[in-house]
C-alpha positions, -999 to 999 in steps of 0.1 A, spaced: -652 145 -590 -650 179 -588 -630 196 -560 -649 205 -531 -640 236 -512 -633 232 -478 -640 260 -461 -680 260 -476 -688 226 -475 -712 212 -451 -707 182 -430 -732 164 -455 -713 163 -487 -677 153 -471 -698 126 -457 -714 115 -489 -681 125 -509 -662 98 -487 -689 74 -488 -691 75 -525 -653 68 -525 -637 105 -530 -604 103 -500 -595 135 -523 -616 159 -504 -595 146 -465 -563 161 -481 -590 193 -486 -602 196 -449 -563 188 -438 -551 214 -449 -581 241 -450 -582 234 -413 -550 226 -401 -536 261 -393 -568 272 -371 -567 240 -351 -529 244 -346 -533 279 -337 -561 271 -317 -549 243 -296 -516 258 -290 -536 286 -270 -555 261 -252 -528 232 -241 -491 235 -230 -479 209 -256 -450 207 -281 -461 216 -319 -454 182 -328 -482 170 -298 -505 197 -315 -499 182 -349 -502 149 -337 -533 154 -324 -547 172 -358 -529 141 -380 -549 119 -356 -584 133 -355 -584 140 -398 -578 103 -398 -604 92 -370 -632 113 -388 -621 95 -420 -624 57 -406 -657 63 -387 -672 76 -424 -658 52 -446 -664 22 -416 -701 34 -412 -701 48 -379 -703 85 -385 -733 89 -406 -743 125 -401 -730 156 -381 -750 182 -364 -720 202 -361 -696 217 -388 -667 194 -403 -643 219 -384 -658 215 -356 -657 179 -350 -618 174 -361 -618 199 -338 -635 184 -309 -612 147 -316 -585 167 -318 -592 179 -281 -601 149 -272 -568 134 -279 -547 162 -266 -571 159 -230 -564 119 -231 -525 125 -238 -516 156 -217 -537 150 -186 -513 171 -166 -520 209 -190 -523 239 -172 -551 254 -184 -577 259 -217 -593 290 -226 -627 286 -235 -638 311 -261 -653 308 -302 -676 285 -320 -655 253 -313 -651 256 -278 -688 263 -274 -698 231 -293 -673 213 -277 -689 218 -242 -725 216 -248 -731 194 -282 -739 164 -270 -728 144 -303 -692 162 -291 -693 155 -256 -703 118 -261 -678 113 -282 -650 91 -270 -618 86 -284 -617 47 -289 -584 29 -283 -588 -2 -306 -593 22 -340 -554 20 -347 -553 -19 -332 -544 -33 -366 -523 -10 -375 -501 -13 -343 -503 -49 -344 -488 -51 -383 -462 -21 -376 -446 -43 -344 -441 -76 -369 -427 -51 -393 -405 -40 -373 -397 -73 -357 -389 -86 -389 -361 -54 -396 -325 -59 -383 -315 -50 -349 -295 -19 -361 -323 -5 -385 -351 -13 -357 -328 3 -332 -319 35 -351 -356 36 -362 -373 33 -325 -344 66 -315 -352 88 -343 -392 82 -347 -401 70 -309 -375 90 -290 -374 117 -315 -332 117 -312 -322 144 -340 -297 135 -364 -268 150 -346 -275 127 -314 -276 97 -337 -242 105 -353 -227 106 -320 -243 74 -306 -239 49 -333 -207 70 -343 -213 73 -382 -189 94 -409 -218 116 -411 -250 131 -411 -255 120 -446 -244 86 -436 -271 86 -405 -299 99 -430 -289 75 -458 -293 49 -433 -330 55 -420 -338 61 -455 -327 27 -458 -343 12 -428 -379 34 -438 -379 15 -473 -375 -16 -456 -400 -13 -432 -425 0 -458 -417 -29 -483 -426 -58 -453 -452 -38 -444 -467 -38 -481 -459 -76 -483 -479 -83 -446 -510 -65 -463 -507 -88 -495 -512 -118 -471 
């Protein structure tokens, strides 16, 4: 298939490219889109970049699922506009406690009066599986490599703090290690998804 521009597309042929089996044009949207949601939510919520990227990672791949699953048919709205609107949605659910949100442009007017945006609601079971396969992974790991895994990725430790906690030669020997533990975890989690 040919690549599809992201920025021009409508809503209508991202949902029939995914439909026909094309994931190509995700990694499209991703990154047509990321900056101006990034930029945009930043303005919006008092959150770390990694919350505002978390929350774009999160609705690229909730738009995906409810396409390919069947549940998002059409859009009345822009592609933008709905990643958008998810991604909102996630940082509102997450950050209850922000300060303040600008209303202003395209986005945030759709966001407040479309009613396919407004009734849309962020649903807590879409990762389930996922969550449920990640926590036998990791229960099947080694104490050290779940441990030094749950500081850096869950805890966000940097390097530096991990050196000095577990007390290795060096930073090489700390990334080497969840190098290590990641390839493991990946491996039982590829063997789980056999069964």
């Amino acid at each position: 298939m040919e690549k599809l521009d992201a920025f021009n597309v409508n809503a209508a042929e991202v949902i029939a490219a995914l439909r026909a089996g094309h994931p190509g044009i995700m990694e499209n949207l991703y990154d047509a889109h990321r900056a101006a949601f990034l930029g945009w939510a930043s303005k919006r919520f008092y959150s770390t970049p990694s919350d505002i990227e978390d929350a774009w990672q999160e609705a690229v791949a909730v738009f995906y699922k409810q396409v390919v699953s069947g549940q998002l048919t059409a859009l009345k709205c822009s592609v933008k506009t709905f990643l958008f609107a998810v991604g909102y949605k996630w940082l509102l659910k997450n950050h209850r406690k922000m300060k303040r949100i600008w209303w202003r442009g395209e986005e945030d007017e759709a966001l407040a009066t479309d009613p396919q945006l407004t009734a849309f609601s962020f649903d807590d079971d879409l990762w389930e599986e996922e969550r449920l396969l990640l926590i036998a992974a990791m229960e099947a790991l080694s104490p050290q490599c779940k441990e030094l895994l749950v500081d850096r990725h869950y805890h966000e430790r940097t390097i530096q703090e991990l050196l000095d906690t577990y007390e290795y030669a060096s930073k090489n020997a700390v990334t080497a290690t969840l190098s290590s533990c990641l390839s493991k975890l990946k491996l039982i989690i590829k063997e789980k998804t056999k069964k």
